[in-house]
C-alpha positions in Angstrom: -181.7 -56.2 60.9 -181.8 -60.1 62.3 -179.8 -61.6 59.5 -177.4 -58.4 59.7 -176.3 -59.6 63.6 -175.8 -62.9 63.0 -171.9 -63.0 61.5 -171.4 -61.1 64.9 -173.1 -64.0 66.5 -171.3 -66.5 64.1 -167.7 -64.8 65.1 -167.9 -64.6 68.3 -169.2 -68.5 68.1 -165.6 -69.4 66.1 -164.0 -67.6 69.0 -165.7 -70.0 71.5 -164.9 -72.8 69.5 -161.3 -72.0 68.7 -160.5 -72.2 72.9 -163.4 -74.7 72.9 -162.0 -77.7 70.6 -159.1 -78.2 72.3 -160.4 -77.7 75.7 -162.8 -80.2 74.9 -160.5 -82.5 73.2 -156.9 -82.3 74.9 -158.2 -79.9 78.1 -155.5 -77.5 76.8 -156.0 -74.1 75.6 -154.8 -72.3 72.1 -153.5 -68.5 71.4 -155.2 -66.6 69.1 -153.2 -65.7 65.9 -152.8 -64.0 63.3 -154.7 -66.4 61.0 -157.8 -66.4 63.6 -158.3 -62.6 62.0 -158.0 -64.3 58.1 -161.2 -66.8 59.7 -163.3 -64.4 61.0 -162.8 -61.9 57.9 -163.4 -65.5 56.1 -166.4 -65.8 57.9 -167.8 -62.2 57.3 -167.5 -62.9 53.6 -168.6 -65.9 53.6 -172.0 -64.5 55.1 -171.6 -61.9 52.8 -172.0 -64.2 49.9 -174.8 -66.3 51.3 -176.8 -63.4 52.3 -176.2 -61.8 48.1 -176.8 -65.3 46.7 -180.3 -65.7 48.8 -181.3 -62.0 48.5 -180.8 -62.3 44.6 -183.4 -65.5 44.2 -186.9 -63.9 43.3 -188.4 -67.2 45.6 -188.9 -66.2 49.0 -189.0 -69.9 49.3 -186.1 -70.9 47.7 -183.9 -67.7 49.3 -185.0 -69.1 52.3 -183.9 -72.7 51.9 -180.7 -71.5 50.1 -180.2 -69.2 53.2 -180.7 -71.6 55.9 -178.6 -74.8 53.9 -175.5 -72.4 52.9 -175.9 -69.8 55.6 -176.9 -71.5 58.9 -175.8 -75.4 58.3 -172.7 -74.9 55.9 -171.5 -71.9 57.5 -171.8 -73.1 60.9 -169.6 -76.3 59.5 -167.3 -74.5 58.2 -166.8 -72.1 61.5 -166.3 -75.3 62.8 -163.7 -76.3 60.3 -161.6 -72.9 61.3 -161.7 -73.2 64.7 -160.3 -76.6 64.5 -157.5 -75.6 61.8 -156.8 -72.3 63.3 -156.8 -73.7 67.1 -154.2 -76.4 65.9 -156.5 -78.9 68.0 -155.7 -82.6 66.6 -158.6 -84.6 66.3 -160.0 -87.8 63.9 -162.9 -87.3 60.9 -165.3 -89.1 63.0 -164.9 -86.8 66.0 -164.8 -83.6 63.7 -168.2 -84.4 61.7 -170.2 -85.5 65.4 -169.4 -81.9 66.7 -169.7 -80.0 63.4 -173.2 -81.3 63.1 -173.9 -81.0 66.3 -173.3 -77.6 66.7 -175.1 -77.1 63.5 -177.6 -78.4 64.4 -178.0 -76.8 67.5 -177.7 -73.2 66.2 -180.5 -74.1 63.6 -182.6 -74.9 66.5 -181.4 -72.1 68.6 -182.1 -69.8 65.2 -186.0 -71.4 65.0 -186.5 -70.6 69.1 -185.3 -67.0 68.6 -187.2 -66.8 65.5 -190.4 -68.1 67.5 -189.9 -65.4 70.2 -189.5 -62.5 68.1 -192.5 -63.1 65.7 -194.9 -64.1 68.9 -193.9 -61.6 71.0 -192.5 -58.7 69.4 -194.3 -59.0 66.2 -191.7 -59.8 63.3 -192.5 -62.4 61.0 -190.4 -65.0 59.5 -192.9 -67.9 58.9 -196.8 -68.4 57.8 -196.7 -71.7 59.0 -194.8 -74.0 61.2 -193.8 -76.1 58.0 -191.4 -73.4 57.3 -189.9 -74.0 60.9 -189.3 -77.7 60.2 -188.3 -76.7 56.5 -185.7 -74.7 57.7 -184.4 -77.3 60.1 -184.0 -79.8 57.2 -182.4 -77.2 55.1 -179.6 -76.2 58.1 -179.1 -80.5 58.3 -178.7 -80.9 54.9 -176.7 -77.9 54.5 -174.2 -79.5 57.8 -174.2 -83.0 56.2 -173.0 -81.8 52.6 -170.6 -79.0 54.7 -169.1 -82.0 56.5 -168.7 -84.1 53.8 -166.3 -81.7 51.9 -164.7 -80.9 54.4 -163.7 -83.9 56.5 -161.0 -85.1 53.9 -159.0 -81.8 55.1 -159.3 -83.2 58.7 -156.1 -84.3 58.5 -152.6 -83.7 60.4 -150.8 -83.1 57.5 -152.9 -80.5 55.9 -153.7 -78.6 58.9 -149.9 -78.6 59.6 -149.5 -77.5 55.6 -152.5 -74.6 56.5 -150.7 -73.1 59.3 -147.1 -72.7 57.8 -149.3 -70.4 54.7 
């Protein structure tokens, strides 16, 4: 039921982010569009994916690193990516991978502390041991660096210009 919620969580996130960027950036503010809806049906099938991919892997351990590198760190990236694109928010590589890691970062850490109050208090579990904490943490990092990587070359004025008029 956890991993069911969190494209809500992960939608509502690209919502804050889409008035967020450019607040942040320009301290203006952007409509939402048409193309927001294509992101966060993007978004729910991207999940979807991640969530088949992992699920198909008869390695708990490896579903669970391919869940937290493509899942939490890529995916959070690439929310990221949309919000930028869709928000029309102009801002240089350098600027884009800081804040797309960072925020990736922080919702792996935010995912770990939720994860750590549901299994000690309300009895799930999601780890044995607190190497799979960390574990997951490296997995989200490396999953926001190789996210990042791919994706800054499309940082770019005249491709998000190019994306819009599509």
């Amino acid at each position: 039921m956890y991993l069911l919620g969190l494209p809500f969580v992960y939608c509502v996130a690209y919502v804050v982010l889409f008035f967020g960027f450019p607040f942040f950036f320009t301290n203006s503010f952007s409509k939402i569009h048409r193309g927001s809806i294509a992101s966060i049906v993007s978004i729910f099938v991207c999940y979807s994916v991640v969530l088949f991919l992992s699920s198909s892997i008869s390695s708990p351990e490896l579903a669970n690193r391919i869940l937290h590198t493509l899942g939490g760190g890529s995916l959070v990236v690439l929310i990221c990516f949309l919000a930028v694109k869709d928000s029309g928010v102009k801002i240089k590589s350098f600027q884009f991978f800081i804040m797309s890691i960072s925020i990736a970062i922080l919702f792996g850490v935010a995912n770990e502390i939720l994860e750590y109050i549901l299994q000690n208090h309300f009895g799930f579990i999601f780890a044995d041991s607190v190497n799979d904490t960390w574990l997951d943490l490296i997995s989200n990092t490396v999953g926001a660096l190789l996210a990042s990587i791919c994706l800054i070359p499309f940082i770019k004025k005249d491709f998000l210009n190019v994306w819009k008029k599509i």
